[in-house]
SEDOLO-264490 format. One line per field, with one value per residue (C-alpha): x, y, z. Coordinates in Angstrom, 1 decimal, always signed. Layout:
<pts>
east	c(X;...)
north	c(Y;...)
up	c(Z;...)
</pts>
This chain:
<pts>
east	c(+23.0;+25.4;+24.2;+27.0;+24.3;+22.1;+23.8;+23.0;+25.7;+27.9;+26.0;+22.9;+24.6;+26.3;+23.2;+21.7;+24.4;+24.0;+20.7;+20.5;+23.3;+21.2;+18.3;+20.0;+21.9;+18.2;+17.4;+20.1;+19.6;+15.6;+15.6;+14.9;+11.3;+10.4;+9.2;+11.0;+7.9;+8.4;+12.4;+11.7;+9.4;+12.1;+13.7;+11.0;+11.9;+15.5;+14.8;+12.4;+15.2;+17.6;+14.7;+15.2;+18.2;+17.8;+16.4;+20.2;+20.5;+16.9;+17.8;+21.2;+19.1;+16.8;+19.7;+21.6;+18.7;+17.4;+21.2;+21.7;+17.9;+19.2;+22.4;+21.3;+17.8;+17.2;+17.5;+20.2;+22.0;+25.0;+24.9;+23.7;+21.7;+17.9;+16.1;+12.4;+11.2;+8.6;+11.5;+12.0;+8.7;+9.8;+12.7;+11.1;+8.9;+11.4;+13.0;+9.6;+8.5;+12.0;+11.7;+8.2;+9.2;+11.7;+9.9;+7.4;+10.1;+11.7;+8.5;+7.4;+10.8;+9.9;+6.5;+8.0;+10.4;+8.0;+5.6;+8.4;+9.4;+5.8;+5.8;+8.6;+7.4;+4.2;+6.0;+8.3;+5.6;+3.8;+7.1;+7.4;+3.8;+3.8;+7.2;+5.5;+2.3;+4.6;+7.2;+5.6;+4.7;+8.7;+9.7;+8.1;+8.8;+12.6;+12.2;+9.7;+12.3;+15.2;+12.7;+11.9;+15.3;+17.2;+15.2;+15.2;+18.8;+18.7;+16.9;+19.5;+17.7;+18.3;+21.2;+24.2;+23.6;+20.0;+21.7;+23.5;+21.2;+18.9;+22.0;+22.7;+18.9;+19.7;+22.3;+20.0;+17.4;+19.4;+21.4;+17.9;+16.5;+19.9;+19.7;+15.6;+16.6;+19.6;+17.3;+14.8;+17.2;+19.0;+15.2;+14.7;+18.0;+17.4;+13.8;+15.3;+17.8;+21.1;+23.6;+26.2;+29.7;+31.7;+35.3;+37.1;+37.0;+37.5;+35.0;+36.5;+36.9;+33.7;+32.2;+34.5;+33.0;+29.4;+29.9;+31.3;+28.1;+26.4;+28.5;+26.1;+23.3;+25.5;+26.8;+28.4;+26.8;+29.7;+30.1;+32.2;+34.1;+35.3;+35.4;+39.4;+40.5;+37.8;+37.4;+34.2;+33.9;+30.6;+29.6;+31.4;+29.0;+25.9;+27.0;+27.9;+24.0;+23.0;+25.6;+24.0;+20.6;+21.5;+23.1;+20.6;+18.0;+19.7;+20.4;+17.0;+15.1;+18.0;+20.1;+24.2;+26.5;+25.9;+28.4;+29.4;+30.9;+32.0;+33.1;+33.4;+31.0;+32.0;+31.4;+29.3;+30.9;+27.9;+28.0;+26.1;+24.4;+23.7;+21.6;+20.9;+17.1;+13.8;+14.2;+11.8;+8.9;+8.4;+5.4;+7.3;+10.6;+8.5;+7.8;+10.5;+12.4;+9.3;+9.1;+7.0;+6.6;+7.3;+7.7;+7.3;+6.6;+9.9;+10.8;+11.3;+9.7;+10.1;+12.4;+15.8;+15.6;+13.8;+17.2;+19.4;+17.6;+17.6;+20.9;+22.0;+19.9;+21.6;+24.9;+23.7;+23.2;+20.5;+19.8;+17.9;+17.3;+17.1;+17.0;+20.0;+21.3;+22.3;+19.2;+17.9;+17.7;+20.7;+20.7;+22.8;+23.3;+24.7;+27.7;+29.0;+32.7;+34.4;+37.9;+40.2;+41.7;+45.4;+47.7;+49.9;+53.2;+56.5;+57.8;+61.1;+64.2;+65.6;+68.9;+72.2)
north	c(+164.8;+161.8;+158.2;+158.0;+161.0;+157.6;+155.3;+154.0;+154.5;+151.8;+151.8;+150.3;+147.4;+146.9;+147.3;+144.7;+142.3;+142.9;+142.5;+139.1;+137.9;+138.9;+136.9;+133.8;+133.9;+134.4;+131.4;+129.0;+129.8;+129.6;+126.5;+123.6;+125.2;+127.0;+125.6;+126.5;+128.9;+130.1;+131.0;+131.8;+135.0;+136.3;+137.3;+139.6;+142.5;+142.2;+142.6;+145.6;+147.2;+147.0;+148.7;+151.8;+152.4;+151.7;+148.9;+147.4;+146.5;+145.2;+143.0;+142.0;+141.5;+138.9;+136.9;+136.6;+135.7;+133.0;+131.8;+131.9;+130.4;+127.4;+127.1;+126.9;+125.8;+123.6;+119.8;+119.1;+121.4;+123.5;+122.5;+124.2;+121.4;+121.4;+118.0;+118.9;+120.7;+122.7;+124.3;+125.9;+127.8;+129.3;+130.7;+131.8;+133.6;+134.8;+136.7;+138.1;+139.3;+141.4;+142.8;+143.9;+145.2;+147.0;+148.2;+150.1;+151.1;+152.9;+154.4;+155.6;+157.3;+158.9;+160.3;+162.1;+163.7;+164.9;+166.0;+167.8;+169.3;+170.2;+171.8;+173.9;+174.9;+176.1;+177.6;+180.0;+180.8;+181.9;+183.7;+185.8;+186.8;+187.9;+189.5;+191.3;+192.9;+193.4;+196.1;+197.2;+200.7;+200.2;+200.1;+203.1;+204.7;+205.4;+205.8;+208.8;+210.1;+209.9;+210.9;+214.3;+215.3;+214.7;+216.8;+220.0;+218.9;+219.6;+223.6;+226.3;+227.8;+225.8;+227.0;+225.4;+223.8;+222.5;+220.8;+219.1;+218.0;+216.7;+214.8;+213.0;+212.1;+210.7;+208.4;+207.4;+206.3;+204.7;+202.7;+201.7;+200.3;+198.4;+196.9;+196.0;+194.5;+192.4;+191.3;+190.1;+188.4;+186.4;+185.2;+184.4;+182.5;+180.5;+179.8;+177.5;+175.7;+177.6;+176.2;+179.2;+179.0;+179.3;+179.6;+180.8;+184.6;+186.8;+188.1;+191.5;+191.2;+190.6;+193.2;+196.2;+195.2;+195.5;+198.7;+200.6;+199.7;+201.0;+204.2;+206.7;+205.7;+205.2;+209.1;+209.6;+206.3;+204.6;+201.1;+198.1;+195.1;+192.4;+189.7;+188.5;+186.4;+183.8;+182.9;+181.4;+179.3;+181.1;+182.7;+186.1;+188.2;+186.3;+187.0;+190.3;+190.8;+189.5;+191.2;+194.4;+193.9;+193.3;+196.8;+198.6;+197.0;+198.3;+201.7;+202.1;+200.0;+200.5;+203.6;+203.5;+202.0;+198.9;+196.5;+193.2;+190.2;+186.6;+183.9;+180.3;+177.9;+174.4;+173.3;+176.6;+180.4;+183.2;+186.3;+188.6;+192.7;+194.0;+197.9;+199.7;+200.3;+199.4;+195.8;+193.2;+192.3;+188.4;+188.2;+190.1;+187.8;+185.3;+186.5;+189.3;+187.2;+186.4;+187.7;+191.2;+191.2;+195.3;+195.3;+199.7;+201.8;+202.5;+202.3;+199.0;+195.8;+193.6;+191.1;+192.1;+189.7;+187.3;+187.3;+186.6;+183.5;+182.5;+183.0;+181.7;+178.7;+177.7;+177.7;+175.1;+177.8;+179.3;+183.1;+184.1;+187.5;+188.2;+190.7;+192.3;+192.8;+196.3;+197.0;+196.9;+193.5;+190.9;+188.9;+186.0;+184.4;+180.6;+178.8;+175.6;+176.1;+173.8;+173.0;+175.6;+176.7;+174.8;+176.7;+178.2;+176.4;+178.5;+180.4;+178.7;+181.0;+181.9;+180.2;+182.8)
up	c(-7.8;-7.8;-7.7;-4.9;-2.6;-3.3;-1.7;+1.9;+4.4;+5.6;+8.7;+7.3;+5.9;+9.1;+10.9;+9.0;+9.5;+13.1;+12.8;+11.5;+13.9;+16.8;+15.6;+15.3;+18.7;+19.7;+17.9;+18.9;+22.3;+22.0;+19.3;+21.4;+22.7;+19.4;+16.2;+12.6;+11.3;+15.0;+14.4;+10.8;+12.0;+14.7;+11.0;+9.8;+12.4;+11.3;+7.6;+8.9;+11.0;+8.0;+5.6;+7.5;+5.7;+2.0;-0.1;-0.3;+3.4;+3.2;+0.7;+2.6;+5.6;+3.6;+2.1;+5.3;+6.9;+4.5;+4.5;+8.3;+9.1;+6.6;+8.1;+12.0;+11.9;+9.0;+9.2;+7.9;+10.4;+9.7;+6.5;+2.9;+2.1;+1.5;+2.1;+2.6;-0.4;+1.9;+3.5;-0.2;-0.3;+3.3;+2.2;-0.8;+1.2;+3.7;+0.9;-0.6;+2.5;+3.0;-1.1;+0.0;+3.0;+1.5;-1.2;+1.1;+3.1;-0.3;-1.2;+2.6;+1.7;-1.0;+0.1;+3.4;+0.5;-1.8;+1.5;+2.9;-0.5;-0.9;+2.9;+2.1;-1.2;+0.6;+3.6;+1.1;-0.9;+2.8;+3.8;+0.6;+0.9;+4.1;+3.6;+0.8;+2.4;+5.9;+4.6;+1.1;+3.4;+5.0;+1.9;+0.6;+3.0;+3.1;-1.0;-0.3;+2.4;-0.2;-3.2;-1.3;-0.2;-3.1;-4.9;-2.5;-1.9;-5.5;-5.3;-5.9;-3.3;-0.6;+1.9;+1.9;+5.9;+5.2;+1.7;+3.9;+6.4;+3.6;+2.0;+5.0;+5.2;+1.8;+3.6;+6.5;+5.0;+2.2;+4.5;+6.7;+2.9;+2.4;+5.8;+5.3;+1.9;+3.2;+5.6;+3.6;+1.3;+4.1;+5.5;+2.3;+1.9;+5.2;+4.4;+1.5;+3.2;+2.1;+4.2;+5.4;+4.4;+7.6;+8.2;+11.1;+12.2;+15.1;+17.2;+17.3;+13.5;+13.7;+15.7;+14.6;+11.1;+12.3;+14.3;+11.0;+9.4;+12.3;+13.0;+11.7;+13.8;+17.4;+17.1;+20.2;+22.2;+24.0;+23.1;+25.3;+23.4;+25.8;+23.2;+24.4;+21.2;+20.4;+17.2;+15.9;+12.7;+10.6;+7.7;+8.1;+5.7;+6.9;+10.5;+10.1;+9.3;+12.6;+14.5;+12.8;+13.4;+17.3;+17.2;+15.6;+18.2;+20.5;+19.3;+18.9;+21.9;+24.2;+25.8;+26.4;+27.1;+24.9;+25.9;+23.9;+25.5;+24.8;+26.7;+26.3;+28.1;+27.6;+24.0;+23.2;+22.8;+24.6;+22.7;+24.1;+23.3;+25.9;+26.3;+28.9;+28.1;+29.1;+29.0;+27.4;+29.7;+29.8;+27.5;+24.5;+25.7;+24.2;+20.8;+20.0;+17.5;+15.5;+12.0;+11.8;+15.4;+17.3;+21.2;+20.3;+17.6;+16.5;+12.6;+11.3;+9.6;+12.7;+10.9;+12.7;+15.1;+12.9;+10.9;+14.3;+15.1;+11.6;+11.1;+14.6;+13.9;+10.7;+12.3;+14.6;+17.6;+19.8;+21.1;+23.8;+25.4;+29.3;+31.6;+32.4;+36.2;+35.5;+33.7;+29.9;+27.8;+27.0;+23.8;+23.7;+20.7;+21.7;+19.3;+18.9;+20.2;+17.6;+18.1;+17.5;+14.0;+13.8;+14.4;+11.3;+10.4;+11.1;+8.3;+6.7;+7.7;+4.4;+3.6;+3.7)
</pts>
């Protein structure tokens, strides 16, 4: 870290400035019925105020207050000159009193950082071991899948068609494991604070790139795209995994056609999944995107939709899921629309 990451913004300085001029036009205009201790207390807020943002506006705060409370209020007015010694010790204190505010400020500071620090700390070390005693029997369990038909895939014995029905249990259950493990590394990943990388990508990039990782388990389910050419500015390999794990929810919870859409809603881009299912009653609506939680008994940890809300969440988004007017459950994952990508410059014609 850089001592410049330190630094308070300009805004604190400015706020303290504003601070102190506020006082004293609150001063001038209340000086004839207030006495000098009287005015000289009005400052104390101010210097408080400016301790919200760093010990250096604090400190501003209590000079320009000492300066402007001599200037305006002090006998001899309007002028930097000190005739009653007393008036010393009040300035003295003045400035004392905005240090020590300051100084508690800076250390308050401090302890909501280590707190937090320590929260986190506590709250990752909670996450990884409930993530551990959640899928330890999800994990073993594709493993003892692959364990088992690769070796009868491996029996000399074994005809040629059931070979190949045990190989491609190999690649089922291999992809399921790389698909739990992903999403255990990205909860892991959010649960720490990484900040995705964004940058601007399709929508049907996108989705095209999630339904290829998802082509195995769809078979022959039909599948809508109405996406038009939005772009959204994310972490492509990060939102990939969400776009995934929306997919395979559905595959599993939901029945065809599952339909994507996007639209832009004023400053926000809706995506939306939508199946064709059951539905979500109200009461799991509630709790389907917490970690480990299974609206059925179908396969999984329960952290799919854990990772969309995390993932949605760290790029500044929401998701919700709904009923659907045709029938089964709608997730719609919520995106700040930023401005669009500038447009690429023309290319130079070359010279004949």
């Amino acid at each position: 870290m850089t001592t410049t990451a330190l630094r308070p913004p300009a805004w604190g300085y400015a706020s303290a400035v504003a601070a102190v001029a506020l006082v004293t036009a609150i001063g001038l205009v209340a000086h004839p019925q207030l006495a000098l201790g009287d005015i000289g207390m009005l400052y104390l807020p101010a210097v408080m105020l400016a301790a919200l943002a760093g010990r250096g506006p604090a400190l501003l705060a209590s000079s320009l207050a000492v300066v402007a409370f001599d200037l305006c209020f002090v006998p001899p007015r309007f002028r930097i000159v000190v005739e009653n010694p007393r008036h010393i010790v009040t300035f003295a204190v003045m400035f004392a009193a905005g240090l020590a505010i300051a100084t508690l400020a800076e250390r308050l500071r401090g302890q909501v950082a280590l707190a937090r620090a320590a929260a986190l700390k506590a709250q990752t070390e909670e996450l990884r071991s409930a993530l551990l005693s959640s899928v330890s029997h999800d994990l073993r369990t594709p493993l003892a899948v692959i364990t088992a038909a690769a070796s009868s895939a491996n029996d000399p014995a074994v005809a040629p068609a059931t070979r190949t029905e045990l190989l491609d249990a190999v690649v089922a259950e291999a992809a399921r494991l790389e698909r739990m493990l992903a999403n255990l590394l990205q909860l892991t990943r959010v649960a720490t604070g990484i900040v995705p990388v964004r940058e601007w990508v399709p929508l049907d990039e996108l989705c095209g790139a999630a339904l290829a990782r998802v082509e195995a388990q769809l078979g022959a389910r039909e599948v809508v795209i109405d996406v038009g050419d939005l772009a959204v500015p994310v972490d492509p390999v990060v939102f990939e995994l969400a776009l995934v794990n929306l997919l395979d929810n559905a595959i599993k919870h939901g029945a065809p056609p599952i339909v994507i859409t996007a639209a832009r809603r004023g400053d926000r881009i809706e995506l939306a999944v939508t199946d064709h299912g059951r539905g979500v009653t109200a009461a799991d609506a509630e709790r389907v995107f917490e970690k480990f939680f299974r609206a059925s008994s179908a396969p999984g940890a329960g952290l799919g939709l854990a990772v969309v809300r995390a993932v949605v969440i760290a790029h500044g988004g929401a998701v919700r899921v709904e009923a659907d007017p045709t029938g089964g459950a709608r997730f719609v994952l919520e995106l700040p629309a930023a401005p669009p990508p500038p447009a690429a410059p023309p290319l130079l014609e070359a010279a004949p």
